[in-house]
C-alpha positions in Angstrom: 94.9 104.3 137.6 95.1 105.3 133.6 91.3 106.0 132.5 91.5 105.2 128.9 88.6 107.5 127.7 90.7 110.7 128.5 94.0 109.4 126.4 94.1 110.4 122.6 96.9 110.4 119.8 96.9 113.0 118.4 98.4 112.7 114.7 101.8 114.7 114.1 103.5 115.6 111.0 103.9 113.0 107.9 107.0 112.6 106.3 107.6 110.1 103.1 105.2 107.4 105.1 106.8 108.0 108.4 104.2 109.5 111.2 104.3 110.1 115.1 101.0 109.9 117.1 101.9 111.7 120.2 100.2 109.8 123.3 98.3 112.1 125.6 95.8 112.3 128.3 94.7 115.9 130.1 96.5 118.2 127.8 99.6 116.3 129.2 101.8 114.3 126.2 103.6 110.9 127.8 105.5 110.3 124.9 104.7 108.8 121.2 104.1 106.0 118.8 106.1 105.9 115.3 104.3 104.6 112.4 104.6 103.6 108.9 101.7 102.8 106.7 103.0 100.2 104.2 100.1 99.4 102.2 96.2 100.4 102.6 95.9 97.7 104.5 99.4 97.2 106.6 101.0 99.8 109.3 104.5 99.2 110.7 105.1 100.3 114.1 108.7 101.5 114.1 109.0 103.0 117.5 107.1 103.2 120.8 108.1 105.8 123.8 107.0 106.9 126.7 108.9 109.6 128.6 111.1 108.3 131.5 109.1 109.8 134.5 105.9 108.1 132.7 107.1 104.3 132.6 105.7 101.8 134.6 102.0 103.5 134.4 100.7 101.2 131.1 100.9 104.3 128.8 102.8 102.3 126.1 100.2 99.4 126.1 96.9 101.8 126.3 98.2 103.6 123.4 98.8 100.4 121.4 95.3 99.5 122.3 94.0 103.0 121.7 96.0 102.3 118.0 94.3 99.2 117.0 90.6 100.6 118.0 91.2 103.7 116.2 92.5 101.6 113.0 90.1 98.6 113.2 87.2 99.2 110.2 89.4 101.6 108.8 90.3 99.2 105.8 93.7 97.9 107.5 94.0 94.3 108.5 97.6 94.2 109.7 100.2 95.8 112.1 103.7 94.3 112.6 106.6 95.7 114.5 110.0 94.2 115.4 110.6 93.6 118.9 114.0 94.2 120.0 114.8 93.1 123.8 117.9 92.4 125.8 119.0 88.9 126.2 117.7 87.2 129.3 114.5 90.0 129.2 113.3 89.0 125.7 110.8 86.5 127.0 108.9 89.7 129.1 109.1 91.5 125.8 107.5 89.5 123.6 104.8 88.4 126.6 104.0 92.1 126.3 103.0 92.2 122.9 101.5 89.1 123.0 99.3 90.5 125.4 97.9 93.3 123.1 96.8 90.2 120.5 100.5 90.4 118.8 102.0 87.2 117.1 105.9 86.1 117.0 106.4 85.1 113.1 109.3 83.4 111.8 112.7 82.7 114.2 114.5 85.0 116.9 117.8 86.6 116.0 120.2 88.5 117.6 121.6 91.4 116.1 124.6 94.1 117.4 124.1 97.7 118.0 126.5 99.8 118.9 128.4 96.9 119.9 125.6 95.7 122.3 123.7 92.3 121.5 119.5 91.8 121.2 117.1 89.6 120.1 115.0 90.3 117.8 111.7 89.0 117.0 108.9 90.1 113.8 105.9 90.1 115.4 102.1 90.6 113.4 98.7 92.2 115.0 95.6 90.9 112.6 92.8 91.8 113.0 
């Protein structure tokens, strides 16, 4: 069982906007969020990951909540991120983030990478 109190981010690094918050709990790091603070008042979340032999233990999801306490009263209103997920697994995706208080705006497309296909979806945490 994850006790949230004991998980931090701890703030990396900033490079032209760009900024990791490494996810941690007991002096042990799980793997890190990637953010982009557009505007006073709007953050991009690029790029969520948790290390391999962490998955399947909420890390990803506590850190997103730990994110939008920390930033809540801070002067930012808005977070939005692009969710990218593998036909036929999309749905559990975007159920995820829409879990955490995340909104799907505008219309699904798919787009090619590396010559594999994925769905992607814009999706907007207000607060």
């Amino acid at each position: 069982m994850l006790i949230r109190y004991a998980m931090e981010l701890k703030e990396g690094p900033s490079h032209d906007g760009e900024q990791f918050l490494w996810i941690y709990q007991k002096q042990i790091c799980f793997g890190y969020l990637k953010i982009i603070l557009k505007t006073e008042k709007k953050l991009e979340m690029e790029q969520i990951y948790v290390y391999p032999k962490f998955r399947g233990n909420n890390y990803g999801k506590e850190a997103i909540k730990l994110l939008t306490e920390n930033k809540r009263g801070k002067g930012l209103n808005k977070i939005v991120l692009w969710a990218f997920g593998e036909p036929g697994n999309e749905n559990k995706l975007f159920k995820y983030y829409e879990e955490l208080g995340f909104k799907k705006l505008g219309r699904i497309s798919t787009v090619t990478v590396d010559g594999l296909e994925y769905t992607k979806q814009s999706m907007e945490y207000e607060y």
